[in-house]
C-alpha positions as a printed NumPy array, in Angstrom:
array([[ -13.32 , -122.084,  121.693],
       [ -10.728, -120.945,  124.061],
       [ -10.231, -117.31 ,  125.382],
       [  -6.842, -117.316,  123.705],
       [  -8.574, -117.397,  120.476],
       [ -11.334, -114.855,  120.788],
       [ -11.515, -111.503,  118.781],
       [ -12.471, -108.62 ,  120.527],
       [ -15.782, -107.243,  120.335],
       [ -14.424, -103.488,  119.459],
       [ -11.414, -105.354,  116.613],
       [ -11.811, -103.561,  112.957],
       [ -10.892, -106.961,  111.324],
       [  -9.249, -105.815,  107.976],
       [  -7.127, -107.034,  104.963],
       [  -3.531, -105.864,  105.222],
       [  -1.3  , -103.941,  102.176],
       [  -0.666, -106.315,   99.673],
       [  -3.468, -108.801,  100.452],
       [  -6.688, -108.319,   98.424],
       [  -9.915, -110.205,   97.877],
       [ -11.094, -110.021,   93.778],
       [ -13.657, -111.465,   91.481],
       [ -11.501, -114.301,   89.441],
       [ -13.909, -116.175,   86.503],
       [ -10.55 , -118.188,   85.823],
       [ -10.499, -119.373,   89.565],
       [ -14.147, -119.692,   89.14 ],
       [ -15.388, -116.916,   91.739],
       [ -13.968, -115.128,   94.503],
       [ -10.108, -115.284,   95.447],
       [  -8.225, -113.664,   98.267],
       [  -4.998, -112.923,   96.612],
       [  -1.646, -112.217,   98.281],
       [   2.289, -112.359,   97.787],
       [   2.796, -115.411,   95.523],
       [  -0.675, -116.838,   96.954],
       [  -3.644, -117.08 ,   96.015],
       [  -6.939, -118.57 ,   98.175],
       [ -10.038, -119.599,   96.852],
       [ -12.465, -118.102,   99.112],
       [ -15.789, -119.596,   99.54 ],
       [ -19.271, -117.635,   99.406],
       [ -19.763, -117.824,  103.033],
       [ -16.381, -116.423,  103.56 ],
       [ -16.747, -113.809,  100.524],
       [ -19.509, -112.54 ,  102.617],
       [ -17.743, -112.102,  105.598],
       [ -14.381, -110.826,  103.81 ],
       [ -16.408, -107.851,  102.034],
       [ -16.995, -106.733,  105.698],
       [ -13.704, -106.772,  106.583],
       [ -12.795, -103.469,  105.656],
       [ -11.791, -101.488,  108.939],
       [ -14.287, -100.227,  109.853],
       [ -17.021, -102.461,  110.829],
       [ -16.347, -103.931,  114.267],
       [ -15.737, -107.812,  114.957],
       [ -19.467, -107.581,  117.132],
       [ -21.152, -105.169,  114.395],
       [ -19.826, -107.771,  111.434],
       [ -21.159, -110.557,  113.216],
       [ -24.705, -108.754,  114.101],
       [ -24.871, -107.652,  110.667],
       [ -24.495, -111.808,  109.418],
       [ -26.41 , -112.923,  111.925],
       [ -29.598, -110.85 ,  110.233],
       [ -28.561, -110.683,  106.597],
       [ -28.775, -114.452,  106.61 ],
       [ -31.291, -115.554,  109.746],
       [ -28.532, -117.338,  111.737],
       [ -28.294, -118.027,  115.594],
       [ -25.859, -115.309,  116.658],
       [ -23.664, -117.875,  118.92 ],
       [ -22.865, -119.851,  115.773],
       [ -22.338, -117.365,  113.149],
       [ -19.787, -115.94 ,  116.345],
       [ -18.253, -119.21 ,  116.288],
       [ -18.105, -119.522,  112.559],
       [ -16.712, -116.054,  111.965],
       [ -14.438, -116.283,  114.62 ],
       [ -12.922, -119.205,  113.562],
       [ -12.894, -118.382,  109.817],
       [ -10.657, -114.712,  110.776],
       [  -8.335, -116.491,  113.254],
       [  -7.624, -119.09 ,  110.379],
       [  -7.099, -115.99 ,  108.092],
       [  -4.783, -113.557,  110.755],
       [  -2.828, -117.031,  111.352],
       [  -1.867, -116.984,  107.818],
       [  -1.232, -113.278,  107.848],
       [  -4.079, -112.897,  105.738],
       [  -5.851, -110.544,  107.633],
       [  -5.47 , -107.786,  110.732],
       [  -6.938, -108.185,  113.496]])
């Protein structure tokens, strides 16, 4: 991972106005859903999306999956990182 794609420690990683993540049984589980799109979103990115709200930092969201689910720190920092840079990219998410 380059520097040029790190998230700060102290980022509030957030979905912005428009985009929201929702419970779809058509689309068979969890979707992110914004302006004329629509993205199924696994459950190990569900999981990180719920903490996306604003107010958890980019560190404190990745301590908090790193114990909820047993997981080496460095990869579930790799994981997320890479998962929310995909996401801000599409203008799915604030960083």
């Amino acid at each position: 991972m380059s520097d040029a794609a790190a998230i700060a420690p102290d980022a509030r990683p957030h979905l912005p106005r428009g985009v929201r993540l929702v419970h779809n049984e058509a689309q068979g589980g969890w979707v992110l859903l914004a302006p004329e799109r629509v993205f199924k979103a696994d459950a190990i990115a569900t999981e990180v999306l719920k903490r996306c709200t604003g107010e958890a930092t980019f560190a404190g969201i990745v301590d908090d999956l790193a114990k909820s689910f047993a997981a080496p720190r460095e990869k579930i920092l790799a994981d997320v990182t890479a998962l929310l840079r995909g996401l801000a990219d599409k203008k799915l998410l604030d960083l």
